[in-house]
N, C-alpha and C positions, 0 to 999 in steps of 0.2 A: 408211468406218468401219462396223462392226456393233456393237451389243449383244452384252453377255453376255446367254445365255441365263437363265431364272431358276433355272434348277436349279442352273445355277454362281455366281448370285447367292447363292443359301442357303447353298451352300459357300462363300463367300466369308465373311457373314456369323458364322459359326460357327468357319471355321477360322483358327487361332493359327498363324500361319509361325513357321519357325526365323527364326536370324538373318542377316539383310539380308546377301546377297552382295556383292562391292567394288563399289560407287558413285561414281562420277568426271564431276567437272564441265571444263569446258572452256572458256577465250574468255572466263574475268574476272577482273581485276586482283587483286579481294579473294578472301582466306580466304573458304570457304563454312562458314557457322555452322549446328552439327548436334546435335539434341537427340534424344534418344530417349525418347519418351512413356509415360505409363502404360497397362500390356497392355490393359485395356478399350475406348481407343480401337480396337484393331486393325492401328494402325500403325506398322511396324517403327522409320522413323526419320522427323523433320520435317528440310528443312534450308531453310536463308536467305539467298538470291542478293542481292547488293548491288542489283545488276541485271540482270535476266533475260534483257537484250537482246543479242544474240550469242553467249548461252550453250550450249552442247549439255550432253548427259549422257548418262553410257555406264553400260551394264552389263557386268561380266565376269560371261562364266556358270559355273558349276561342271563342269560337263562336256561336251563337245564333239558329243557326239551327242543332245544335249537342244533341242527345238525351243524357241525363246524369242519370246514373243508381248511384246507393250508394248498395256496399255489405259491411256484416261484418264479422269476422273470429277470431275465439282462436287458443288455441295452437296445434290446428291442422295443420294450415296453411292456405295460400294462396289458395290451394286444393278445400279446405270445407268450402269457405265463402259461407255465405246466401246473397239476395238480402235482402235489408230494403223494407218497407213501411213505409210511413206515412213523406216519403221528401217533404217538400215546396217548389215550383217553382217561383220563382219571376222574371221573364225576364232571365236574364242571370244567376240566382243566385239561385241553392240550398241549402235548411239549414234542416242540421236533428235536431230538436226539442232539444233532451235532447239527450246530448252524453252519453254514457255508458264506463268508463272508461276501461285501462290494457285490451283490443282488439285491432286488428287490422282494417283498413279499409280501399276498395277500392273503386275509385272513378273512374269511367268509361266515359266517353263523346267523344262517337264515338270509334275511334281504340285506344286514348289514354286514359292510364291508370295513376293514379297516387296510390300510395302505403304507407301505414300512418299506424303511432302504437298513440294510445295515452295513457297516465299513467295518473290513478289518484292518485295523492301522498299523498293526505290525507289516502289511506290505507296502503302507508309505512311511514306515520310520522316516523320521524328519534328523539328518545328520550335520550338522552344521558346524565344521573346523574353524574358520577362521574370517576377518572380513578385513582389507588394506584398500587404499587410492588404488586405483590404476598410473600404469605410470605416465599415461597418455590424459590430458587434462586440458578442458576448454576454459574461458574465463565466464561463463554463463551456467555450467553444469558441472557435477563433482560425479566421477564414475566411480564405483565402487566394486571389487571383485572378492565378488565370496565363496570360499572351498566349502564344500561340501553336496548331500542333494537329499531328493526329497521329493519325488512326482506329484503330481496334482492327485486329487483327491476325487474322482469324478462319480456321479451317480445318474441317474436315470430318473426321468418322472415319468408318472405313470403314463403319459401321450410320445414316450420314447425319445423325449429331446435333453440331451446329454448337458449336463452343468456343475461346477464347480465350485465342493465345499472347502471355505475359504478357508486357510490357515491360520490366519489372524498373525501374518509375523513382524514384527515390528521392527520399522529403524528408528530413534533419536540421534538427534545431533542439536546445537547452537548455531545461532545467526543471529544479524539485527534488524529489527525495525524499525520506522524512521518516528519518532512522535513528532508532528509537524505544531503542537502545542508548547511543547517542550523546547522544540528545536533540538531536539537530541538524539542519537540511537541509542536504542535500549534492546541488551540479548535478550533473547527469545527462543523457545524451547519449538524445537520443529519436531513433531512426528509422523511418519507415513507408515501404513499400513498394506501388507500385500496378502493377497488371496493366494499364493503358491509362493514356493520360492523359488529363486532367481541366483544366476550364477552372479550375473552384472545388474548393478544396482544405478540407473541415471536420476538425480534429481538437482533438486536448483543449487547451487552450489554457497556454502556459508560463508557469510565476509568477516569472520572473526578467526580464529584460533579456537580449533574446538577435537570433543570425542565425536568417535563413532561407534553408538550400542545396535546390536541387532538381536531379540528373541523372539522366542516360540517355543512351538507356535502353542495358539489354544489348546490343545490337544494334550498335548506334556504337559504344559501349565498345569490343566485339571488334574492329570495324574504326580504332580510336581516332580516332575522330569521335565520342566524348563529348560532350554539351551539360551545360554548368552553368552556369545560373542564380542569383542570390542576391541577399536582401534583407536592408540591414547594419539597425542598430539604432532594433529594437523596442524598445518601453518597454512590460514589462509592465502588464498592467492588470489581469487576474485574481491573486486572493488565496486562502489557504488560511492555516488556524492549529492548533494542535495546543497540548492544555493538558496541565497535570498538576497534580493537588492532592495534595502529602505533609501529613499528617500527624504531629506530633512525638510520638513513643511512649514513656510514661512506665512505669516498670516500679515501682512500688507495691503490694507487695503486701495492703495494707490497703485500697486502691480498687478499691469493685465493677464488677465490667466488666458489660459487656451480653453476653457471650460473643461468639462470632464473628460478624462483620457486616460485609457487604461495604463496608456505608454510612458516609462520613465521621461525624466527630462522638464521643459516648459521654460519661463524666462531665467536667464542665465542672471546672475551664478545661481547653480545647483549642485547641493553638492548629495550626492549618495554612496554609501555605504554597500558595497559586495560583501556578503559572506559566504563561505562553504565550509560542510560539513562535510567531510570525509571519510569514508572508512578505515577500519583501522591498518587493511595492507596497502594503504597507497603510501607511495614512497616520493614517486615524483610528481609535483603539482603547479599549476600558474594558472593566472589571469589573462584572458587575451584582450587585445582589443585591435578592432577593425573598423575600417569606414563601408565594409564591403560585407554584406551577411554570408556569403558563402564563405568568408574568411582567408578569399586566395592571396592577398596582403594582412600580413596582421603588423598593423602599426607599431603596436607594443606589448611585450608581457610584464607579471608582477607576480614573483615570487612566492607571493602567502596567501594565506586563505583568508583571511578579511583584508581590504583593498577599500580606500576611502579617494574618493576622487572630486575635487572642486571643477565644474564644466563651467567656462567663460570664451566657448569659444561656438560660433553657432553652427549648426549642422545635426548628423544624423551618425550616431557611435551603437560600434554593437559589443557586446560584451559577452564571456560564456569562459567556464570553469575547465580545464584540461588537467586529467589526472593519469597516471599510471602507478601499477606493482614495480615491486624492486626489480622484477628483470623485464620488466618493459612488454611483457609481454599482454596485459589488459590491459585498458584503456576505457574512461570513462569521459562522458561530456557531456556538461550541464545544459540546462537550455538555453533560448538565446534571450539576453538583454538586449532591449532597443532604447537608445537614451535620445530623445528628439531634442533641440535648441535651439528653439524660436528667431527670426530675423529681432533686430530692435525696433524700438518705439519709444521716443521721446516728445511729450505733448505738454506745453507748457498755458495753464490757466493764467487771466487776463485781470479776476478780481474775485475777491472776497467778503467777510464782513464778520470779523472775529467777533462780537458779543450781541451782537442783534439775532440772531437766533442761534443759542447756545447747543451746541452737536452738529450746527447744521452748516456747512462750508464754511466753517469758521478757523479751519487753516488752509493758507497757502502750499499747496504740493501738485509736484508734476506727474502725469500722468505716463507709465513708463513699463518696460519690456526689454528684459538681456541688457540693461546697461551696466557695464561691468566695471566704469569707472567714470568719479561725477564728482563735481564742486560748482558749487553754484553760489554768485556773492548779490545781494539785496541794497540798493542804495536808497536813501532819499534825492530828494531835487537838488541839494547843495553839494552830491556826491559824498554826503558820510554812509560809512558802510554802515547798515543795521543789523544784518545778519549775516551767517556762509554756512553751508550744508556741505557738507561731502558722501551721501548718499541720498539716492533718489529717494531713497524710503522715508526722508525725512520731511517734517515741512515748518514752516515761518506760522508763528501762532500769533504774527502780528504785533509782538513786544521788543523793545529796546532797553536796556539792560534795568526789564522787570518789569516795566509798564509799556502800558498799548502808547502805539502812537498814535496822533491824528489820523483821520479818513484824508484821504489824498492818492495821488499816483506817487507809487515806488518804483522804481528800475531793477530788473535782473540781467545777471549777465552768468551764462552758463557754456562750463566745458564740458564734455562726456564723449565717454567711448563707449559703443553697444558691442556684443559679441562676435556680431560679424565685420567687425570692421571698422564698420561707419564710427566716424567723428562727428560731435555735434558743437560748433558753437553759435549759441542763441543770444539773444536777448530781448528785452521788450518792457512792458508796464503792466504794473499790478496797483489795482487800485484795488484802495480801500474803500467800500460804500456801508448805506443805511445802517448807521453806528451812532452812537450816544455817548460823547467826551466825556470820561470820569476823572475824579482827583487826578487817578494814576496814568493820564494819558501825557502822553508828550509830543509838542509843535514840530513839526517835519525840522525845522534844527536840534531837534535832541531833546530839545527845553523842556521842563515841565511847564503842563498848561491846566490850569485852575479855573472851575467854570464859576 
C-alpha cells in the first residue's frame, strides 16, 4: 500500500465530488443501510453492513477507459489514506474482495473522486435488557436506568474530525399540558430521541401516571430486529398547578374606578373568585392569604381549589396557591395575587332635573368608592319621607309613589360605612331645577298637582 501524496491530500480536503457512482455490496443476507451526509463532512454516502464478514463491494465506473484506484483511511482522515491492493477488475467494475469494516474509503477513476465510510454494526450490536425509575427521584426530573449497551457509532470525514452516527433511539412516555383556553390539562405524548445509548436516562419528569417505552435503534428497525423495552405503571410524583383569579365586574356608573389597573381589587365590595388547577399527584393543597408578599404571616388558608372571597375591607391582600404530593415531598406554588382596596369616597350631589333633559342628570345618586354599607332617606320640606336607598349604587329618579314631584329643595340624610373604616353621616339639599309639572307630578305634600 502507498499514501496519497499530500498535494492530493489538499485536494482531497477542498474538493466536493459529484455524486457517488453505483455502489454494490455482496455476500449478506441484510438490506445495506445508506445515508447520505451533510456536504461538510465531505462524504458522498455512509452505509451500514449488518456484518461485514464475507462481504465484498464493487464499484461500476462511469467509463471504461478511466483508470480506478481504491484508497483506504481511519480516523485520520482523508489526508492519510493508503492505496489498496488486491482490486478486481472486471470491465467496468471493481470489487475489493472482503470489505473491512468502521473505515473510510476513496474511490478514484480519473479526476472523480467518490468518498465512502462504511460501519460494520455487528461491532455496535445495540443490546437493550431492560428500562426501571431510579430509585433516587427529584420532583423536576424522572431518572431512568437501562441495562444493557451499545457504543457510539463513530466515523470520520474526510478532513479527519470524528462524529457520531445517530441511533435514532427512542423514549415515549405521558404527561400534561396545560390548555390555558380550555383551562384544562390535556395528556400529551412526550418523545425524545437519542443519538447513542445511555445507561441513565434524565428528562422532565411526567405529572400523570404513565409507561415507559424505549426502542431502536434505526439500524435494527431497518433490518426488523427492533428492540423494545418498557416499564408499565409509574405513579406520578411530580406536580405542577395553574391558577386563575376572575374578578366579578360591576358596571355602575356612579362608582369611582381607580382607571385601568392590571391589579385585582378597586372599590370594595369586590368579590373574586380563585381557581386552581392541579395536577393529578397533588394530594395536599390550600389557599393562602397574607398582608405581607413575602408571606412571612399568612393570615389565613382555605382548603380547596376554587375559593370565592367578598373583600369590604380596605388595604393591600396577597393571595398564591400551595400544593404538595402525597409525601410531601414536591411542592408547587402558584403565583402571587395582589388584591388592592381602595380608601372610601362618599360625594353627595346638590341637584338635579329628572325630565328636562331626558338621560342627562336626571337621577339623584352619590358619587362613591368602597362603601360597604349605606342607607340613605329623601324628605320633602314637611318631613314626609319620599324615598330610602340602601345602596350606593342606587339613585332617586325624582318620583313619589309613581309620579315626579314638584321642582323644589328636598333633604337627605345619609348613613354609610366605607371599607376602611370611616363612618359617614351626611346630610343636606337636593334641589329639583329646570323641570315642566306634568299631570303626574305631585306638590312637595305628596298631593297631586294638575297644571
Amino acid at each position: 500500500m502507498k499514501k496519497i501524496s499530500i498535494t492530493i491530500a489538499i485536494i482531497l480536503c477542498l474538493y466536493v465530488s459529484a455524486e457517488a457512482q453505483t455502489i454494490r455490496f455482496s455476500g449478506t443476507e441484510h438490506s445495506v443501510w445508506e445515508e447520505s451526509p451533510e456536504k461538510s463532512t465531505g462524504l458522498d454516502k455512509i452505509y451500514a453492513l449488518y456484518s461485514a464478514s464475507g462481504v465484498s463491494m464493487s464499484y461500476e465506473a462511469a467509463k471504461s477507459n478511466k483508470e480506478v484506484k481504491w484508497y483506504k483511511y481511519d480516523k485520520m482522515g482523508g489526508g492519510y489514506a493508503e492505496e489498496l491492493i488486491g482490486i478486481v477488475k472486471n470491465g467496468t467494475t471493481t470489487t475489493m474482495p472482503q470489505v473491512e469494516g468502521n473505515c473510510g474509503y476513496i474511490i478514484e477513476e480519473g479526476d472523480h473522486r467518490t468518498y465512502l465510510w462504511v460501519v460494520d454494526y455487528s461491532r455496535y450490536y445495540l443490546n437493550v435488557v431492560s428500562i426501571e425509575p431510579a430509585d433516587e427521584q427529584d420532583c423536576g426530573s424522572i431518572a431512568l436506568n437501562v441495562s444493557g449497551e451499545g457504543d457510539d457509532i463513530v466515523y470520520t470525514t474526510i478532513n479527519g474530525v470524528s462524529k457520531v452516527l445517530s441511533r435514532d433511539i427512542t423514549l415515549t412516555y405521558n404527561s400534561l399540558e396545560w390548555n390555558s383556553e380550555n383551562k384544562q390539562w390535556e395528556q400529551k405524548k412526550v418523545e425524545k430521541n437519542y443519538n447513542g445509548f445511555k445507561n441513565s436516562i434524565y428528562e422532565i419528569a411526567p405529572l400523570c401516571n404513565t409507561s415507559f417505552t424505549l426502542k431502536g435503534d434505526r439500524f435494527l428497525d431497518f433490518w426488523g430486529e427492533g428492540v423494545t423495552v418498557s416499564y408499565d405503571g409509574y405513579e406520578a410524583q411530580s406536580i405542577d398547578v395553574q391558577t386563575v383569579a376572575e374578578q366579578l365586574e360591576r358596571e355602575v356608573p356612579n362608582e369611582k374606578k381607580d382607571g385601568e389597573n392590571s391589579i385585582l381589587g378597586g372599590s370594595a365590595p369586590v368579590d373574586i373568585t380563585f381557581t386552581a388547577y392541579p395536577t393529578d399527584a397533588v394530594a395536599q393543597r390550600e389557599w393562602q392569604m397574607s398582608k405581607d408578599p413575602d408571606f412571612g404571616t399568612i393570615e389565613s388558608v382555605f382548603a380547596d381549589d376554587v375559593y370565592q372571597e367578598t373583600f369590604t375591607e380596605a388595604g393591600t391582600f396577597y393571595y398564591r396557591y400551595v400544593c404538595k404530593n402525597s409525601a410531601g415531598t414536591c411542592e408547587s406554588i402558584s403565583e402571587l395575587y395582589t388584591v388592592s382596596i381602595g380608601e372610601s369616597i362618599l360625594v353627595c350631589p346638590n341637584a338635579f332635573s329628572p325630565t328636562s333633559t331626558p338621560g342627562v342628570n336626571d337621577e339623584w345618586r352619590v358619587q362613591y368608592k368602597s362603601i360597604v354599607s349605606f342607607k340613605c332617606w329623601i324628605f320633602n320640606r314637611w318631613g314626609v319621607q319620599i324615598c330610602e336607598l340602601t345602596d350606593p349604587s342606587q339613585g332617586w329618579d325624582g318620583k313619589y309613589k309613581g309620579k315626579y314631584v314638584s321642582s323644589g329643595v328636598y333633604y337627605y340624610v345619609i348613613q354609610a360605612e366605607g371599607a376602611d373604616g370611616k363612618e359617614y353621616k351626611l346630610n343636606g339639599d337636593i334641589n329639583i331645577i329646570n323641570y315642566k309639572e306634568t299631570e303626574n307630578s305631585t306638590n312637595n305634600s305628596g298631593e297631586g298637582v294638575i297644571e
